[in-house]
ZAMARGU-4260 file (C-alpha; in steps of 0.2 Angstrom, whole numbers, plus 5000, padded with zeros to 4 digits):
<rodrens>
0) 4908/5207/4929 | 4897/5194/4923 | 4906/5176/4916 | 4903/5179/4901 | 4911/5195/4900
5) 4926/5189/4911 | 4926/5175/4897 | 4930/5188/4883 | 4941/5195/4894 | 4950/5182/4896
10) 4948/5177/4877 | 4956/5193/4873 | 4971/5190/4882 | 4968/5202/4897 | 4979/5197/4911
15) 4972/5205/4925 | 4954/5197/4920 | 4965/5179/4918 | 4972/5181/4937 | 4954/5184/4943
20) 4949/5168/4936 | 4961/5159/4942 | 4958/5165/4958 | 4938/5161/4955 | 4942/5141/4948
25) 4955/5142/4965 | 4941/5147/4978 | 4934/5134/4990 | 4915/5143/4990 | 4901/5134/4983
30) 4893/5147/4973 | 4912/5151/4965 | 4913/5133/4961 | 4899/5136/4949 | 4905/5152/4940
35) 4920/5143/4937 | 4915/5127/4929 | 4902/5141/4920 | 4919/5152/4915 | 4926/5135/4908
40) 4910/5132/4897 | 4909/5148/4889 | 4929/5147/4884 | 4926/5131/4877 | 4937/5120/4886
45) 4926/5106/4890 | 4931/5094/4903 | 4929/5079/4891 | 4942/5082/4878 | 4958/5088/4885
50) 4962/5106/4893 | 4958/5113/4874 | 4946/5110/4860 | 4955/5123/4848 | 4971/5132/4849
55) 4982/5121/4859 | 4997/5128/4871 | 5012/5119/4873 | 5013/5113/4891 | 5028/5110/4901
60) 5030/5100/4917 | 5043/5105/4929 | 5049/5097/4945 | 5065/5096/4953 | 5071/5097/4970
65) 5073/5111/4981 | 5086/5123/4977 | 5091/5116/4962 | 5086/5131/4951 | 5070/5129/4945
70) 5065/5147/4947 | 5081/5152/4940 | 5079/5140/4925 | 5061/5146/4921 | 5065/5165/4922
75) 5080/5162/4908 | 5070/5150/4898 | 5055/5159/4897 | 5066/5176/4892 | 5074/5166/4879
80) 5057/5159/4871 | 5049/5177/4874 | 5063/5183/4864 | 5055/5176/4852 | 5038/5181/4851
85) 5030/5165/4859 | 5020/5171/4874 | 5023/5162/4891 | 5013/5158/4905 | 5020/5151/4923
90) 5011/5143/4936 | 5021/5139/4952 | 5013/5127/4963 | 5021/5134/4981 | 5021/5122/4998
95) 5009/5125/5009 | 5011/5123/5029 | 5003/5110/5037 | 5000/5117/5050 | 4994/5135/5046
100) 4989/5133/5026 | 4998/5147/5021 | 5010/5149/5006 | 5024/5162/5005 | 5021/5161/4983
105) 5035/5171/4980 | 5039/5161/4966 | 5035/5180/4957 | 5048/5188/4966 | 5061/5177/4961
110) 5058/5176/4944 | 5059/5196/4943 | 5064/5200/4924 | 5053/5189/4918 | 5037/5196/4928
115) 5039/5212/4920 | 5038/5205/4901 | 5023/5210/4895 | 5022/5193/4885 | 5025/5183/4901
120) 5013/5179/4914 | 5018/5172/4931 | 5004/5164/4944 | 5011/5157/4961 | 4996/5146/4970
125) 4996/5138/4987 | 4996/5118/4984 | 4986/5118/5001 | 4996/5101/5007 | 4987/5094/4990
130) 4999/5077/4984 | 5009/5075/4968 | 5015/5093/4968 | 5004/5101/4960 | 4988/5111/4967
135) 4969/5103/4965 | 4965/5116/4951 | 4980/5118/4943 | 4973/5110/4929 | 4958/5121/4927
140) 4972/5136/4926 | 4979/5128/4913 | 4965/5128/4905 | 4963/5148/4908 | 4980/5150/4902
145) 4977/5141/4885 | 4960/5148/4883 | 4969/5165/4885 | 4980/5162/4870 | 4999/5157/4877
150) 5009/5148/4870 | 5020/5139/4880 | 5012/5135/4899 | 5026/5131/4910 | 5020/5120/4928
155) 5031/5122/4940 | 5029/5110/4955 | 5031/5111/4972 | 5048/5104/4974 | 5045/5089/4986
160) 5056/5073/4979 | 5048/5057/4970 | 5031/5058/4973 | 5029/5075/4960 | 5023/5064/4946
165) 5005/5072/4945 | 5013/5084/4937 | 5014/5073/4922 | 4996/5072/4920 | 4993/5090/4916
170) 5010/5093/4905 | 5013/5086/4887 | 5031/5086/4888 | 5039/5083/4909 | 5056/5090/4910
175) 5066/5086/4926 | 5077/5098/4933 | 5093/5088/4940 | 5107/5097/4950 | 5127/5091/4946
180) 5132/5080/4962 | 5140/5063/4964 | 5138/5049/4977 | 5120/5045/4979 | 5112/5060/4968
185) 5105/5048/4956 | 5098/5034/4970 | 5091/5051/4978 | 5080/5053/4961 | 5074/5036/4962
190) 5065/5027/4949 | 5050/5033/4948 | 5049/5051/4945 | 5063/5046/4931 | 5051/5034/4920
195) 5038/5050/4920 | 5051/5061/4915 | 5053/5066/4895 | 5070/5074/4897 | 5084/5078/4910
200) 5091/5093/4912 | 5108/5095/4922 | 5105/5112/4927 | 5122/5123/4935 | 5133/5116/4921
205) 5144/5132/4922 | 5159/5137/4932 | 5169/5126/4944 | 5153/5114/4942 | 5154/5109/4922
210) 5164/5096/4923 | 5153/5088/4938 | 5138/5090/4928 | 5145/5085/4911 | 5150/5068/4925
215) 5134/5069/4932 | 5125/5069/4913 | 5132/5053/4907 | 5127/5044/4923 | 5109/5049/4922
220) 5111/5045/4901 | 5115/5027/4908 | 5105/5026/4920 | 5089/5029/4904 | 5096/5017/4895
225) 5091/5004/4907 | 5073/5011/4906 | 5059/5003/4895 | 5055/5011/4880 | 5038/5018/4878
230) 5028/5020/4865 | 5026/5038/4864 | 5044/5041/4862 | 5055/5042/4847 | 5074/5037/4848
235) 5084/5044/4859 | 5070/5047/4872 | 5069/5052/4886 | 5085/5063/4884 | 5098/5071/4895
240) 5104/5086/4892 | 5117/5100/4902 | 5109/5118/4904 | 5116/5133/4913 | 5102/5145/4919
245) 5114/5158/4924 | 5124/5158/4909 | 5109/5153/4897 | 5119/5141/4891 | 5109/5124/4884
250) 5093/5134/4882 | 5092/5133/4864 | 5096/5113/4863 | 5085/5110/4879 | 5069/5120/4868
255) 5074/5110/4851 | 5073/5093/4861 | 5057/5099/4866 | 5049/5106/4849 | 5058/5089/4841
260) 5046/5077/4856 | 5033/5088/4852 | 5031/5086/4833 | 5036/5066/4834 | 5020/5064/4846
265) 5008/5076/4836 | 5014/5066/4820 | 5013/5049/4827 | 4996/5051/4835 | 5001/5051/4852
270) 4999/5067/4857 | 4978/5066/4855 | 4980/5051/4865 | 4988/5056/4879 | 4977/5070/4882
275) 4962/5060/4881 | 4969/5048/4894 | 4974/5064/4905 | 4957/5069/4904 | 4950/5053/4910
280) 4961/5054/4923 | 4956/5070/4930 | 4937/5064/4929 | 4940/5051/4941 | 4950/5061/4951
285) 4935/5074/4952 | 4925/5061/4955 | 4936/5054/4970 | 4939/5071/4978 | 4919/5074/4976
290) 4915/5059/4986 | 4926/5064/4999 | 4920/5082/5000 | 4904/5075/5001 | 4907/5063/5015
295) 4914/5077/5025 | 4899/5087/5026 | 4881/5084/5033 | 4873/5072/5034 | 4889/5059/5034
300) 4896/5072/5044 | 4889/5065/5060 | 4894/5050/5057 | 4912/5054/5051 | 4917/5063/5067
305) 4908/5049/5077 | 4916/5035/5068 | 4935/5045/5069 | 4931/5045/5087 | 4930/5027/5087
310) 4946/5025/5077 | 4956/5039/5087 | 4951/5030/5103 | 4954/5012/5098 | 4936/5004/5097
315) 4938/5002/5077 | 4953/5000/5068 | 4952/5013/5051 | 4950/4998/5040 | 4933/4993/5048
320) 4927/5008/5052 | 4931/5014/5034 | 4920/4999/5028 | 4905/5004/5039 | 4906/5022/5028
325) 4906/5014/5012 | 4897/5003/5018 | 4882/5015/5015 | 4884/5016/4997 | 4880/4999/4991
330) 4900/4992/4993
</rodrens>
């Protein structure tokens, strides 16, 4: 298949054509590098105004820490917003081992009812032991997904702590998922990760563990108050809210908070401008990642491995020896 006609595949809305292009913008090969950022061109989605010149998806960052349900969540949410008509696509950013670089991505297994709705789409990806949660070209799926005519793009991260706020560079609206618990739950978030985040979500608010979470909600509803306000948020942002993915309970509140963020930004202008800054993010980004792929292969690659020789032996500290390699471009 040729990229243009994998391009009108994809266009079209043909699934099996959008997970081989992910799989094409995901490969490490250099001749794969250029069909992608070919594939890109002829869908339109330009690198230099946000992931989508036309039709715009709604796209939703996810993070959370481990077992806190995010799979869970996903799978009911997206039945729920399937439900009613809008399609869905899911892309699950799986830990790789360091050690190996191999990712289990069975993301698609546990979110099983939702795999089989023919108005859902579900992609798992290794983050090959990429930072912020999210993999290097999880942004270039994105793009597929919107080009393909989704409606709602859902990003899940890896599921790592405080340092998941990449994610918020390729989402419009940040959700994180927060677990009911007491004692140091909420110095466990930390601040960080909470001043990216648009709204809270108390997930497991059900069964023995509603009045905890209901505990839990008023603490993290505090705990924003403290925040500055920004800008791009209207009153009563960010918000915290109590959902329960095994009971679907919350779902319906947790989507209006979102649609209600998502209009306020789009009226107020602020929606255009975060996705032009998110763009220009993810140039220099490129730009940083290139340099470095660059620098690891000939004719710097001599001197990289001779120069780590001198650091790993303790002839150089890294700081100098870093300097003598940038060194050679003018610094």
């Amino acid at each position: 298949m040729t990229t243009a006609e994998l391009a009108a595949a994809v266009a079209a809305g043909d699934r099996r054509a959008l997970a081989r292009a992910i799989t094409l913008v995901e490969s490490a090969r250099a001749d794969h590098r250029a069909q992608a950022l070919a594939l890109i061109g002829a869908l339109g989605q330009g690198l230099g105004q946000g992931l989508g010149q036309g039709r715009q998806a709604l796209r939703l960052g996810l993070s959370g820490t481990p077992g806190v349900g995010k799979s869970s969540f996903i799978e009911s949410f997206g039945l729920m917003l399937t439900g009613q008509g809008l399609r869905v696509a899911v892309l699950a950013v799986d830990p790789s081992s360091a050690r190996t670089g191999g990712s289990i991505l069975g993301d698609k297994t546990r979110m099983e009812r939702l795999s089989r709705d023919p108005l859902a789409f579900i992609r798992p990806s290794p983050s090959r032991s990429e930072l912020g949660g999210v993999a290097r070209r999880t942004r270039e799926a994105v793009a597929l997904c919107e080009a393909a005519g989704f409606d709602v793009i859902l990003i899940e991260t890896v599921g790592v702590g405080q340092s998941e706020t990449m994610v918020a560079q390729l989402c419009d609206i940040f959700l994180l998922l927060l677990a009911p618990a007491g004692g140091d739950e909420l110095q466990g978030v930390k601040r960080g990760i909470m001043e990216m985040a648009d709204i809270l979500l108390i997930n497991k608010a059900d069964g023995a563990l509603l009045s905890t979470a209901t505990r839990t909600l008023a603490e993290y509803a505090g705990a924003l108050r403290l925040l500055r306000h920004r800008p791009q948020d209207p009153p009563g942002y960010p918000a915290a809210l109590t959902v329960s993915a095994l009971e679907q309970r919350g779902l319906p509140e947790a989507w209006e908070a979102i649609q209600r963020l998502a209009a306020w930004r789009r009226a107020h202008g602020h929606w255009d401008a975060i996705r032009a800054e998110q763009a220009r993010h993810w140039f220099a980004e490129e730009v940083r990642q290139g340099l470095l792929s660059a620098l690891s292969r000939e004719p710097a690659l001599g001197l990289m491995r001779s120069l780590g020789d001198d650091v790993a032996q303790g002839r150089q500290t890294p700081e100098a020896a870093a300097a003598t390699l940038l060194g050679l471009f003018g610094r």
